[in-house]
C-alpha positions as CSV (number, residue, x, y, z in Angstrom):
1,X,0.0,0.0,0.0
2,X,1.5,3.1,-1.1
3,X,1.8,6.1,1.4
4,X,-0.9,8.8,-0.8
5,X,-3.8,5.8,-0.3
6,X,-2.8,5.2,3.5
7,X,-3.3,9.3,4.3
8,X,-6.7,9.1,1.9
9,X,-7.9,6.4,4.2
10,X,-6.8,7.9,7.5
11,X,-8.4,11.1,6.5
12,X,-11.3,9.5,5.8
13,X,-11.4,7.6,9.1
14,X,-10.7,10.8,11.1
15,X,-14.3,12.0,11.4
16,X,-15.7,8.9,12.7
17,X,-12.7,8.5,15.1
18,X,-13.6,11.8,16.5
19,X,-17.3,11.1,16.7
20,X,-16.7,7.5,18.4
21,X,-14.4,9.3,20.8
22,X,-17.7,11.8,21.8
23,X,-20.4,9.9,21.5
24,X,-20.9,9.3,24.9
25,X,-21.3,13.3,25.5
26,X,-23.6,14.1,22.6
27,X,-26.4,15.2,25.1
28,X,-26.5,15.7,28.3
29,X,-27.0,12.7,31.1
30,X,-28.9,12.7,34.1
31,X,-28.5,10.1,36.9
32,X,-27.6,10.3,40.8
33,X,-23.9,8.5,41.9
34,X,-24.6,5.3,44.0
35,X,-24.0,5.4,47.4
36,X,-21.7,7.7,49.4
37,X,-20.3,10.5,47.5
38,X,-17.1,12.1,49.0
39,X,-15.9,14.4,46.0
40,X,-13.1,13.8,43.7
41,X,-9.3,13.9,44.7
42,X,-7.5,12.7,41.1
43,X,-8.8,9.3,39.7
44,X,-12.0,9.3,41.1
45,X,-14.6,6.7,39.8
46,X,-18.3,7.2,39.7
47,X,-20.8,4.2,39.7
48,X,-24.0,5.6,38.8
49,X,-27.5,4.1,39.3
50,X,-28.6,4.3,35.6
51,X,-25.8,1.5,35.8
52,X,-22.6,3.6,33.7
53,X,-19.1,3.8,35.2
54,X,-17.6,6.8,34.5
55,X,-14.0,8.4,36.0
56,X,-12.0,11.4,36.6
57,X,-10.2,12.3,33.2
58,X,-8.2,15.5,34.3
59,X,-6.9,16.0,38.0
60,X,-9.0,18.0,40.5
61,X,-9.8,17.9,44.2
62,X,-13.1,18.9,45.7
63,X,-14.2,17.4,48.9
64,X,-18.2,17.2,49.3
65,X,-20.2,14.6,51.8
66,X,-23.7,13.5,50.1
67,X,-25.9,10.7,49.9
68,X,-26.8,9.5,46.0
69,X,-26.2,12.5,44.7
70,X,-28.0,13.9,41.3
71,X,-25.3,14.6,38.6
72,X,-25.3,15.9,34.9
73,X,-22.6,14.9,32.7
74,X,-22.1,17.0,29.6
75,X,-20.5,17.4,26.2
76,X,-17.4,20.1,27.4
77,X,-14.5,21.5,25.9
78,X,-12.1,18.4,25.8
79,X,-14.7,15.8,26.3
80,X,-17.1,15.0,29.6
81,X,-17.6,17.3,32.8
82,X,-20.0,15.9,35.4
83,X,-21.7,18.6,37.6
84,X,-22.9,17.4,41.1
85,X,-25.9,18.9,42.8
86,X,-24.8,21.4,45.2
87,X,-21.0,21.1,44.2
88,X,-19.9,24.4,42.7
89,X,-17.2,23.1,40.1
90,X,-17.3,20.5,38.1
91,X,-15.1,17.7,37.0
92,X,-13.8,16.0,33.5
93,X,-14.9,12.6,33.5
94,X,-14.9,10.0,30.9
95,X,-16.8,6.9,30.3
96,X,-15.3,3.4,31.2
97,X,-18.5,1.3,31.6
């Protein structure tokens, strides 16, 4: 395969590489965190009871106590951010389940 076709066909792909890569932050996701919720300190991982897995993709720490929390996860610059009820920043998060 010469190297003109191999650039055509990567081009090609690029698109749907980047749309693969997004597709979990199209629109925006409701849900509530299972469980305890203690904030995020770096590689935090969020089970959440519509039954997706989703974790910390850019380091922050925020410490905040709730029970089942409701969250929102959106399309951001860069990717995810999940926004917790009654937490005033939010964090980048990407999905792993």
């Amino acid at each position: 395969m010469n190297m003109r076709l191999c650039l055509i066909i990567l081009f090609a792909c690029l698109p749907a590489l980047a749309q693969a890569d997004s597709r979990y932050c199209q629109e925006a996701i409701e849900s509530n965190i299972e469980g305890n919720f203690e904030g995020w300190d770096g590689e935090s991982v969020f089970k959440l009871t519509n039954g997706e897995v989703w974790q910390q993709s850019a380091y922050a720490y925020t410490y905040h106590y709730a029970y089942r929390p409701s969250v929102i996860i959106y399309p951001s610059k860069g990717g995810c951010a999940m926004k917790v009820d009654n937490v005033s920043s939010a964090v980048q998060v990407e999905r792993i389940k």
